[in-house]
N, C-alpha and C positions, 0 to 999 in steps of 0.2 A: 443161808445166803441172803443177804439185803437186796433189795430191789429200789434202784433209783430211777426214778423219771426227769429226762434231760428234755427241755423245751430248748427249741434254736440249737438243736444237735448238729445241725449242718451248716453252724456258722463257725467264725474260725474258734474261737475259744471250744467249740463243741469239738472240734476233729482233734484237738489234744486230750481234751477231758474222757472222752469215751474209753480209748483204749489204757489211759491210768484209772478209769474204774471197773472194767475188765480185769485189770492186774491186781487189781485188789479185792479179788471174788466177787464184787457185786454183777447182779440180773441185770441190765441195764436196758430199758425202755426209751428210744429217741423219736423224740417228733420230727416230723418234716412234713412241708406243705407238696411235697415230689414222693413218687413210689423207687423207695431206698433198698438195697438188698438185704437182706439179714446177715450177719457175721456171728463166728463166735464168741458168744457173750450179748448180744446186742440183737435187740427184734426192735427193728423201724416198725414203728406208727406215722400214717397220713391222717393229717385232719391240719388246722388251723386253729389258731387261738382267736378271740376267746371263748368262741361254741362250737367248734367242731373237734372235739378230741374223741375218738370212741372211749367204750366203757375202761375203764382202768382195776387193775388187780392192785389190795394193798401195798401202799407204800412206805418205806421207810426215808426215801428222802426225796426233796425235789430240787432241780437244779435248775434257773430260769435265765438261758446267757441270750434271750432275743426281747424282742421289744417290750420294756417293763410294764409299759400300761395295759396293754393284753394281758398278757400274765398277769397283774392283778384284778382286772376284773373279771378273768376265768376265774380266779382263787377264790375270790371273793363269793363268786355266786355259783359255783361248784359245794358239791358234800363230800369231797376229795378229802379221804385221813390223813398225814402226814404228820411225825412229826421233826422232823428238819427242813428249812426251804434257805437256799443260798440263791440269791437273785443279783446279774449283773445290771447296775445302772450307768450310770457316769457321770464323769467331772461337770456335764454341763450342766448340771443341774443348779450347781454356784460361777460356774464360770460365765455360764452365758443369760443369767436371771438379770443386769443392765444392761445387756446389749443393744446396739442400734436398732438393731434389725427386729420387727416385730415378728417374725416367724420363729427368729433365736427366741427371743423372748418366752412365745409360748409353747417351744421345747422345754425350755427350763421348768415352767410353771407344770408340763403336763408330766413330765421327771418326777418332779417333789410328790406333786398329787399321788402317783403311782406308787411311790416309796411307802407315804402313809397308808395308803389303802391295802397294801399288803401287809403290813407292817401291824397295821389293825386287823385285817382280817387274822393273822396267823395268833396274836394276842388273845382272839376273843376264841379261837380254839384249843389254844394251849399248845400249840406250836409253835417251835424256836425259828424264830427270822433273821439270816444276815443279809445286809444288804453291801455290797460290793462297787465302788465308787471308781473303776480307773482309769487312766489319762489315755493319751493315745496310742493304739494298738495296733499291733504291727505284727506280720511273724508267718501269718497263711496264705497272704497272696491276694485276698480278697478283701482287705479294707477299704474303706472308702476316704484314705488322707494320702498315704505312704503309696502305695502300689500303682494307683493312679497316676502320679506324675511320675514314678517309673516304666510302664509302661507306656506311656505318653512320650520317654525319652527312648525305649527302645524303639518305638516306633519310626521316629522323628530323629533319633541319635542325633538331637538336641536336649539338653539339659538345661532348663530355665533355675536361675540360682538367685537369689534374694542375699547380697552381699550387707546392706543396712538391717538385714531383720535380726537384733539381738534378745528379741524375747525368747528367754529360757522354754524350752520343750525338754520331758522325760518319758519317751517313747518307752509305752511295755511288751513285751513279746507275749502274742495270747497261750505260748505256754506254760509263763509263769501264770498266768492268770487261770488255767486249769491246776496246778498247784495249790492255788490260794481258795478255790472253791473246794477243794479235797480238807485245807488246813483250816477255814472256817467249819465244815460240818461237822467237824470232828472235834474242835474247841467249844468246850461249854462255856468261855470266856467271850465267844463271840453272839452268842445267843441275844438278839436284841441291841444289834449294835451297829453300825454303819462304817464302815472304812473307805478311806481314799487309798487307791494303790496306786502307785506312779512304779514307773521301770528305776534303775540302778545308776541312771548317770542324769543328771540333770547338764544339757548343752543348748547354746544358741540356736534360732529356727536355722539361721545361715550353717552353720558347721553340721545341724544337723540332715540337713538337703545336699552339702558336700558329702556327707558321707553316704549318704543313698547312690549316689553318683559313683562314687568310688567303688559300689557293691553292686554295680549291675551287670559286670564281667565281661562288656564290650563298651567299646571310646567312644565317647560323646560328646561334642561338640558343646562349650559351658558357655551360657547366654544371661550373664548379670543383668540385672532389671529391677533399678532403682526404683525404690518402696513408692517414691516421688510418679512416677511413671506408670508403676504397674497398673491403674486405673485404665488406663488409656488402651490396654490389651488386655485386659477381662474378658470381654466378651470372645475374643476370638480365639483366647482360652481354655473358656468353657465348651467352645464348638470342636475344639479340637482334643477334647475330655481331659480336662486339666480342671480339677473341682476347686476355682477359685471364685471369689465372694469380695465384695464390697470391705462387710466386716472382718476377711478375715485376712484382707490386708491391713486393715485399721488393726487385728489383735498382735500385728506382727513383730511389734515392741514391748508388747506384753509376757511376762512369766505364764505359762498353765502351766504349774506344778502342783505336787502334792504331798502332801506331810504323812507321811505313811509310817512315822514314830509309832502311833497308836498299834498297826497290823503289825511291825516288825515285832510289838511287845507281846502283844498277845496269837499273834496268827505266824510268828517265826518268816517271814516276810523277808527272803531273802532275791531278789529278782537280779536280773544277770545286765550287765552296760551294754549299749547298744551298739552291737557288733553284726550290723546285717549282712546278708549276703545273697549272691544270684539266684540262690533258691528259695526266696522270698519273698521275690517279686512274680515266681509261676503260680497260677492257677490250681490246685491239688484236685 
């Protein structure tokens, strides 16, 4: 029986992942910064990255879907064996490296650094690194793009919709992205390698905020809000927890997509079109 350790088990990619690694015999060790119950298959760990993990039992893989720069420099300056390490990053690490904003900015910078530094550390032990790059995620209810402003619409059963935003988005559901951390471990092709994974449909921001709308199982009142305008209600959007930005109504004509030729060749990357629905948007 392998024994995997899942850092950010309690984020959304974590609550798919655990019980497909259960199903596939593995021991399965999850971090959490909260006291979690045990299940079958599954012993939660309390501690915090990147120095509070208690003592760890050999491992045969590690799974790292919460904040990359933590996890690297746990990895780093850890004597932890391993040898597989699947670690999720994301697109901003290229999307948002010109950004306006200098806080994007040194997400991007502090992304890339983190990538390397695990990337190195896992090289100079002779452990295989993939590093996992994808767009935006959707699927458990607790992200921080998608849920938000449905929630902020069930509330409010107002629906605020961006009618001029034609930059392409490819929303991924975080279960395929527990698939893809199962299909990289397991490929010796992806040993040292970095992928972008994007979801299955690539659609407009505007169609694709229509369709959040159309998935949230009660009528809502649709409130278009020319890109021209939106500035001018930022802020009382933000108070009213609607997670919008300066930048990212400037990104709102922009593509964030992602070329995920490379993972469909090697990592069988098959991801599903974004087809949400009202259980989506609850809370698990």
């Amino acid at each position: 029986m392998r024994t995997a350790l899942v850092l950010g088990a309690s984020g959304a990619v974590g609550r798919f992942l655990l019980p497909r690694l259960v199903a596939r015999g593995n021991r399965v060790l999850a971090l959490s910064r909260r006291e979690q119950p045990d299940m079958p298959g599954v012993r939660w760990l309390r501690g915090d990255l990147p120095g509070g993990l208690p003592p760890l039992p050999p491992l045969d893989a590690i799974f790292s879907l919460g904040p990359l720069d933590a996890c690297a420099r746990w990895y780093a300056d850890s004597a932890v064996g391993c040898a597989r390490i699947v670690a999720l990053g994301s697109m901003s690490a290229e999307s948002k490296r010109d950004s306006a904003d200098a806080g994007e900015r040194a997400l991007a910078a502090r992304l890339r650094d983190a990538e390397a530094r695990l990337m190195d550390a896992a090289g100079s032990r002779g452990a295989a690194c993939t590093l996992l790059r994808p767009t935006l995620v959707y699927g458990a209810g607790i992200d921080r793009s998608l849920a938000p402003i449905a929630r902020f619409a069930l509330r409010w059963r107002v629906f605020p919709l961006l009618p001029g935003a034609r930059g392409l988005r490819q929303p991924v559901h975080a279960d395929d992205l527990a698939q893809g951390c199962l299909a990289a471990c397991d490929q010796p092709l992806a040993r040292s390698r970095t992928y972008a994974l994007g979801g299955g449909e690539r659609l407009p921001l505007s169609a694709m905020l229509e369709r959040v709308r159309a998935a949230l199982g009660m009528p809502t009142l649709p409130l278009p809000v020319p890109l021209a305008l939106a500035r001018t209600f930022m802020g009382s959007a933000r108070r009213a927890g609607l997670p919008l930005s300066g930048t990212m109504i400037d990104r709102a004509a922009l593509d964030l997509v992602a070329d995920h030729a490379p993972a469909i060749a090697d990592l069988g990357w098959t991801p599903r079109t974004f087809a949400p629905d009202a259980s989506m948007w609850r809370m698990a």
